[in-house]
N, C-alpha and C positions, 0 to 999 in steps of 0.2 A: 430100722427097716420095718421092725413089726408095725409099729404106728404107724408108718405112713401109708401100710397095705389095710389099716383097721380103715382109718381115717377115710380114705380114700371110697372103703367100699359103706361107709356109715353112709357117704354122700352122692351115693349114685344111687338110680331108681332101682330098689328090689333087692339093695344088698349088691349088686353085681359090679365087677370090679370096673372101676372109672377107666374112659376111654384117655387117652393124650389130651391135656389141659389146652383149652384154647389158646393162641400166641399171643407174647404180650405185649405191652404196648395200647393206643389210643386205636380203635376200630372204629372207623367213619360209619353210619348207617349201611351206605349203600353196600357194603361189603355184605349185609345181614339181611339186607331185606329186598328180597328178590322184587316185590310189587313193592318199592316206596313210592312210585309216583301217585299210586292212591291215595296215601297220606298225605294233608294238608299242610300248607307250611304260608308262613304271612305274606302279602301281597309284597310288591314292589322287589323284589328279590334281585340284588347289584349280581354281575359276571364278578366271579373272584371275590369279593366281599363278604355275598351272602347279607344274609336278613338284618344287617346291624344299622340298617334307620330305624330313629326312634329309640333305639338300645343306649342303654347305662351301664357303664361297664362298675356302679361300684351296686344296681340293683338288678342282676338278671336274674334272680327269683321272680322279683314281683313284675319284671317283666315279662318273665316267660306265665306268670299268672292272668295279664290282661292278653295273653296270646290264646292262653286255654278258652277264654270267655269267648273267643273271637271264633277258634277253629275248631273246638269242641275236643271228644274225649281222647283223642290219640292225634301228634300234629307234631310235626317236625320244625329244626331251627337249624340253621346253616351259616356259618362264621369261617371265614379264611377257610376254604376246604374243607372244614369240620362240621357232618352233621349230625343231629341227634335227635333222635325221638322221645317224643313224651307222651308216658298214658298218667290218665287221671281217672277217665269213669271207672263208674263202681265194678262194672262186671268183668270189665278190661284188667283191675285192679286184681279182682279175686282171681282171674286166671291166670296172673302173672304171678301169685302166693302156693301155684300147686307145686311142692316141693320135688315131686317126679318129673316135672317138666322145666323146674327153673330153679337156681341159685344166685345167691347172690355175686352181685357184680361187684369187681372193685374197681370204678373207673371216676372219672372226672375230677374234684377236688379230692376225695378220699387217694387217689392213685398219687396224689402231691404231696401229700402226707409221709408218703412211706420213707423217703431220706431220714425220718425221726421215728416215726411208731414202726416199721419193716411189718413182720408177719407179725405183730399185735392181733389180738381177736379184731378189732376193729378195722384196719389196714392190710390184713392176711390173704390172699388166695386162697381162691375154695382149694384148690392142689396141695397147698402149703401145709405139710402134717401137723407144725406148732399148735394151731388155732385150736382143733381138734384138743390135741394135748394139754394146754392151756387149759380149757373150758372143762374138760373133765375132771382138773384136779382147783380148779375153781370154784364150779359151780356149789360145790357143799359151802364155799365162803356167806353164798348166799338163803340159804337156808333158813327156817324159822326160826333154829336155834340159835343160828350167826347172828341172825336180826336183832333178836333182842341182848345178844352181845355187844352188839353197836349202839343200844337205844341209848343206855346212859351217857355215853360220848355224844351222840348225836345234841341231848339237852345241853351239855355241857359249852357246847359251839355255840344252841340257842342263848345259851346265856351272855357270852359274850356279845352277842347282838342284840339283846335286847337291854344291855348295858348300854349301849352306843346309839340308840335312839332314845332312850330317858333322857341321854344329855344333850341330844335334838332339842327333842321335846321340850323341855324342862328352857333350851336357851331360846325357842321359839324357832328356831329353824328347819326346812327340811329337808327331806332325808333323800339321796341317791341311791335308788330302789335297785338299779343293774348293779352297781358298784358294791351295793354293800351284800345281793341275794351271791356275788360271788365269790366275795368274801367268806362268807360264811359254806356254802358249799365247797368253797376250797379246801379249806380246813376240817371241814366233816370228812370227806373222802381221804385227805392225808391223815389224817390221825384216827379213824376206826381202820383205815386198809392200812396204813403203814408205819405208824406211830409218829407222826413226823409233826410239829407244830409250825406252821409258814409265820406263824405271829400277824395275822392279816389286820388284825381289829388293833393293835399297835401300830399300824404305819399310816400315815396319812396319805401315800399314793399306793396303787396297788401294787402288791409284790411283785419286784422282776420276775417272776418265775411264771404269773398271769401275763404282765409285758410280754413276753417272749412268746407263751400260748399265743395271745393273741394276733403277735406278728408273724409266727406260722402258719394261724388258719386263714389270717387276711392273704396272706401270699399264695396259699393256693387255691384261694378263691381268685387273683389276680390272675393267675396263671391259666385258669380256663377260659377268661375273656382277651388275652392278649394274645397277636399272631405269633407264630409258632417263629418264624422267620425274626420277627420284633424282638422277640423275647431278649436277644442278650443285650439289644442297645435299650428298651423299654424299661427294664426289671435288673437292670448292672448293677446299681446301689442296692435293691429291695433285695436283692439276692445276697447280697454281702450281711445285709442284714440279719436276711434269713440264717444265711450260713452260723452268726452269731449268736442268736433266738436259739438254733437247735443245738449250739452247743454248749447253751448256757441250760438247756434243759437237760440235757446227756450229763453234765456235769451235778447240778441238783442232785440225780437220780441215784446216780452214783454214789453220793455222796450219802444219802438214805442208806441205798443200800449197805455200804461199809458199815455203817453207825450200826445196824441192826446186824452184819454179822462179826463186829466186836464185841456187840451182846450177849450175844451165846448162840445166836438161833431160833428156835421157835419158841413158844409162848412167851418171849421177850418182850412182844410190840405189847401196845398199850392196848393193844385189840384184843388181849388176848383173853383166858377166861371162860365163860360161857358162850362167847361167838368161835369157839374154837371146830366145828364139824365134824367130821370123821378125820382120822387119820392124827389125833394128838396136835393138830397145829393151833395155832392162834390167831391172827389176822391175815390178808391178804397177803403181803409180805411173807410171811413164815411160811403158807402155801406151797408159794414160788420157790421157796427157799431149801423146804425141808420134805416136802411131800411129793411121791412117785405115784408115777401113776397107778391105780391099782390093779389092771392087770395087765400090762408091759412090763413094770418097773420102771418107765424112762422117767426122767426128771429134764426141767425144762433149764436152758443151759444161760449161764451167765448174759446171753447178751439179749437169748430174750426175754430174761427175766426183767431188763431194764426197759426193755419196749416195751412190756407188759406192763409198767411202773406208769411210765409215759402215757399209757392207752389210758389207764383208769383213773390217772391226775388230771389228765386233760377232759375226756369223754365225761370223767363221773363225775365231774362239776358243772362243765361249760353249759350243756344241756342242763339241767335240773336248775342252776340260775336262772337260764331262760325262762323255763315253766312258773317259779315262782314270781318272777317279774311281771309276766303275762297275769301269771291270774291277782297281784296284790292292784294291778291296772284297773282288771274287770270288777274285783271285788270293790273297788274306789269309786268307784261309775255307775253302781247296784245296789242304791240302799236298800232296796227292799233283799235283794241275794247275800247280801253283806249281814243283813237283821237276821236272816233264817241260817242263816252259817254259824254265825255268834251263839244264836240259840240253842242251837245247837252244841257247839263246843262247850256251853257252860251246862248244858243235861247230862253230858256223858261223863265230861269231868267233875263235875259237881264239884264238893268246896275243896279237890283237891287244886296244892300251885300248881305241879306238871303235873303230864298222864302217864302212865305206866304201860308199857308194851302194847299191852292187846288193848288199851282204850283209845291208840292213834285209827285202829282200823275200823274202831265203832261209829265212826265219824264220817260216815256213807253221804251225808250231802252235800259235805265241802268234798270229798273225795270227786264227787260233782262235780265241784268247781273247779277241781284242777282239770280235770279231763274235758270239761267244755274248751279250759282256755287252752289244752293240750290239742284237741282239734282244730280251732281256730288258727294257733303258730304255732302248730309242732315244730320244736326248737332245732331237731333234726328233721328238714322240710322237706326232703324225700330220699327215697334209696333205687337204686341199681340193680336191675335182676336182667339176666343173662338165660338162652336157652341153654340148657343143657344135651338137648338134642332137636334135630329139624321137624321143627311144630308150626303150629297156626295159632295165633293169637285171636281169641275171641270169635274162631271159627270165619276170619276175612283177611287177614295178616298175614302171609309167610314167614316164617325164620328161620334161615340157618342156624346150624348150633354155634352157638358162640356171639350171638346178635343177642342184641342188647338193647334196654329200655331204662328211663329215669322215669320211678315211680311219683308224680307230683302229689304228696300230704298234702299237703296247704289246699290242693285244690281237689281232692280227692276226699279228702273234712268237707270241702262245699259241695258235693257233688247233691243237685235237688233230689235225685230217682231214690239216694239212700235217705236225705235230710230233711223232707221237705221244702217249700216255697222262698224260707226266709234263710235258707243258709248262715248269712253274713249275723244274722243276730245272735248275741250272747244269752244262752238260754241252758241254766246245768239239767233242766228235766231230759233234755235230752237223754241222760244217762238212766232217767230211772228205770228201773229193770224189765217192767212192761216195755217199754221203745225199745233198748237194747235186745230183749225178746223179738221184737218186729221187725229188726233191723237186716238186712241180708248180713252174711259174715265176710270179712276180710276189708271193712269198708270203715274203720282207725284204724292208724298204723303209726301213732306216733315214733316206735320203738323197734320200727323193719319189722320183717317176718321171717319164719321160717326157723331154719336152725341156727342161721347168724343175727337172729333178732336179739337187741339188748341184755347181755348177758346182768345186768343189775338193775335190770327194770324194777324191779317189788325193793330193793335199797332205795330207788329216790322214791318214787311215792310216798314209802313211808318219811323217806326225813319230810318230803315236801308236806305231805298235810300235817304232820308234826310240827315244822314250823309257820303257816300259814294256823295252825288253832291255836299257838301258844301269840302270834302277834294279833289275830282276832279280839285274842280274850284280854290282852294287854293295851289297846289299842283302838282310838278310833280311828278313821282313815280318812282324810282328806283329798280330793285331787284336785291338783291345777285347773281352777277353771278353764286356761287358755290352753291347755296341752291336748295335743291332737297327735294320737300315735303315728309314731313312725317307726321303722322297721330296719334294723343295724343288719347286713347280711356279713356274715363272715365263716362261711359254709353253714355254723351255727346261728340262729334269731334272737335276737334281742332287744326288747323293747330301748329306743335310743333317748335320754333325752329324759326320762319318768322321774320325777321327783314326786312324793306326797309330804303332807305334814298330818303329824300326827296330836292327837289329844289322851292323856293317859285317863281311860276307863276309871270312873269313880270306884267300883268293884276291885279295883285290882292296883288300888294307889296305897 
C-alpha cells in the first residue's frame, strides 16, 4: 500500500494525491474531445466504416503519415466506431510533453500487449504501482557504472557477428542486415540483463523466442486495424497463434528465471561484476530477484518479475535492431557520411581492435548518425499521452481528463517549423550542437517522454554506436543498387528486405 500511495503521488501534478484512474478500456475520441469537429479528418468519410479508403491494414503508420501531409498537425481517423486523434507539430508536440498536464497513455497496440508484458514498465498503467517499483529498483541497472559492466558482453556479441559476416564476406555473399542486427541485440540484452545465451549466431533461422515476439507484436498491430465485431471470425487462427507465441515466451522466461535461481541469486548472472549498482546486485535479473526497494522494502513479486523479463527481451532488442538497421541503410547510401564516420572511428580508437568504455561515447559524429536515422524511423513511431486533467491543447483543443492523443515520431522528426525545408533528407549535422541549440525542445522523441520514457535509452545507444564503429572500421558497405526502402510495420519499424555486401577493410584484414 506504501507504494502505491508513493507512486501514485510521484505522478500527479505537485505531489498531490492522484484522482481515480480513468476507465479502462478503448476511449473513442469523441468521448474526450468536446470540439472534435474542428479537427480534421480525410475526405470521403463511409457511414459506419469510417476513413478506411485507401487504408492498408498491414501499413497504417505510413498511412496515417500521407494523412498528416494532407491534414496537417493534429487530424483525426475513424475506423468501425473507433476514432483517434493524432498530433505531430512541434508545438502541439511539446504541449502534450508537459508532464503536469499529461502522462502517458496506454492504448492502441501497446494495450494488446498486456495478455504477455501485464504492468511491465512498458505495458503498465500510470495507476499500476509496479512500474513505479520496477523502475526504481531498476534504474541503478542502468547507470554508468552498470554500463561499463555490460561493455565487455556487449564486444563479446560483436564478436560473434562479426564472425558471421567474414564468412559472408569471405564467400562473397550478402548479409541480411534486420535478421542478423536482431540477432545480435537479442543476445546483447539477454546475456548482460539476464545471463541467458539464445545461441542466435548458431541457428540458421531465428530463434523461436524472436518467432514468437514477432507474432505478438504482428497480432496486435492486427488487432487495431480489424473490426471489433470481425475479430473472432478474422483473427480465429492468429489468435490460437498468438495464444502459442505467448506462451512459448512465458515458458522461455521462466525457464531463465529458474536457471538463475538455482544459481544461488545475485551476482550469479554473467552480468555481474562491475555493472552491479547499488544495492550488491549484478544484472538485471538479480535486480528483480534480490533487491528492495530502498525505501518501502517492497520487492517486485514473481509474476512480475517475468513480465519484467518479457518487457526488456522484447523492447530492448526489437527497437535498437531497428535503429541499427536504419542507420547501417543510410550509412550505405552516404559515402561521403560513411568516410567521415570511419574517420572518425579510426582517430579515437586509434590502433586499438576494440574500444574501451568511454571511447564508444567519443564517437560524437556517428552518434550523429544514429540519431539522424533515429528521427527519420524512430523504431518506436510514436507514443500515447492522455490528459491528466481537463485542458486545452495548444491553447484551441479541449480535453477531458482522460482524452487522449497518439503522438506521430515519424512525422513530428519531419515537422519543417523544427527542421527545416528538406525534412525528408538524411543529414547527421542535424544533431551538431549548434542546431540542436537552435532547435525548440521536445521536438525527438524517439524514446517517449516524460517519466515513462525509455527506461534503457543510454543501454542501446551505446551498444548501438558500439556496434555501428566496430563494423565501420571492419567493413566496407555496399548497398543494393536496386533496393528501395521499405518499411516492416509491426508496432515496431524495420527496414524490410536490406541486404548489403560487404568488403573487408585492408586495415583491419
Amino acid at each position: 500500500m506504501a507504494q502505491t500511495t508513493r507512486s501514485a503521488a510521484a505522478n500527479s501534478p505537485e505531489g498531490q494525491s492522484a484522482p481515480a484512474p480513468p476507465p479502462k478500456g478503448f476511449r473513442s475520441a469523441e468521448l474526450g474531445w468536446p470540439e472534435l469537429h474542428r479537427i480534421p479528418h480525410p475526405p470521403r468519410r463511409l457511414p459506419l466504416l469510417g476513413d478506411i479508403l485507401g487504408a492498408n491494414v498491414r501499413t497504417p503508420l505510413q498511412d496515417s503519415m500521407k494523412m498528416a501531409h494532407q491534414l496537417g498537425p493534429i487530424f483525426r481517423r475513424k475506423a468501425f466506431g473507433k476514432e483517434f486523434v493524432f498530433v505531430w507539430g512541434a508545438d502541439l508536440a511539446a504541449d502534450m510533453a508537459d508532464e503536469s498536464r499529461f502522462a502517458k497513455h496506454v492504448g492502441l497496440g501497446v494495450a494488446n500487449l498486456r495478455p504477455v508484458a501485464g504492468d511491465g514498465l512498458f505495458t503498465a498503467y500510470n495507476h499500476e504501482p509496479n512500474w513505479q517499483l520496477a523502475h526504481d529498483i531498476l534504474a541503478p541497472g542502468f547507470s554508468r557504472e552498470a554500463m561499463s559492466g555490460y561493455h565487455p558482453l556487449m564486444l563479446d556479441v560483436a564478436r560473434q557477428l562479426t564472425a558471421r559476416w567474414d564468412e559472408r564476406e569471405a564467400a562473397g555473399r550478402a548479409v541480411d542486415v534486420p535478421g542478423d542486427m536482431t540477432k545480435l541485440t537479442l543476445e546483447t540484452i539477454a546475456r548482460t540483463g539476464f545471463g541467458h545465451d539464445f545461441g542466435s549466431f548458431e541457428r540458421s533461422a531465428p530463434h523461436p523466442f524472436v518467432s514468437a515476439m514477432v507474432g505478438t507484436l504482428s497480432f496486435a498491430q492486427r488487432r487495431n486495424v480489424v473490426p471489433p465485431l470481425l475479430t473472432p471470425l478474422v483473427l480465429r487462427g492468429a489468435d490460437r497463434r498468438n495464444d502459442a507465441d505467448m506462451a512459448y515466451l512465458n515458458r522461455t522466461v521462466d525457464a531463465v528465471i529458474a536457471a538463475r535461481r538455482a544459481e544461488g541469486g545475485a551476482g550469479s548472472g554473467s552480468g555481474s561484476g562491475s555493472g552491479s549498482g547499488s544495492g550488491g546486485s549484478g544484472d538485471l535479473l538479480d535486480r528483480m530477484l534480490e533487491v528492495a526497494h530502498p525505501e518501502t522494502g517492497e520487492r517486485l513479486t514473481p509474476e512480475n518479475i517475468r513480465r519484467q523479463v518479457i518487457t526488456f527481451l522484447v523492447a530492448g532488442h526489437e527497437t535498437t535492431s531497428g535503429a541499427l538497421s536504419f542507420a547501417l541503410h543510410y550509412l550505405s547510401r552516404s559515402p561521403d557520411v560513411l568516410a567521415r564516420a570511419r574517420a572518425e572511428v579510426d582517430e579515437v580508437w586509434g590502433a586499438a581492435e576494440e574500444p574501451a568504455y568511454e571511447q564508444v561515447a567519443k564517437l560524437r559524429y556517428l552518434r550523429r548518425v544514429l540519431d539522424e536515422s533515429l528521427r527519420l524511423w524512430p523504431t518506436a513511431p510514436g507514443f500515447a499521452r492522455e490528459a491528466r486533467v481537463d485542458t486545452t491543447l495548444g491553447g484551441a483543443h479541449p480535453m477531458r481528463r482522460g482524452a487522449w492523443a497518439l503522438v506521430l515520431a515519424t512525422m513530428l522528426h519531419r515537422d519543417p517549423a523544427a527542421w527545416g525545408e528538406h525534412p525528408e533528407e538524411f543529414d547527421p549535422d542535424r544533431f551538431a550542437p549548434s542546431a540542436v541549440r537552435a532547435r525548440p525542445a521536445h521536438v525527438f522523441k524517439p524514446f517517449g517522454t516524460g517519466a515513462r520514457a525509455c527506461i534503457g535509452r543510454q543501454f542501446a545507444l551505446h551498444e548501438a554506436t558500439l556496434v555501428l564503429g566496430l563494423l565501420l572500421r571492419r567493413y566496407d558497405l555496399h548497398a543494393d543498387p536496386g533496393y528501395r526502402l521499405r518499411i516492416a510495420e509491426r508496432l515496431t519499424l524495420m527496414p524490410d528486405g536490406l541486404t548489403l555486401r560487404l568488403t573487408r577493410r585492408a586495415r583491419a584484414a
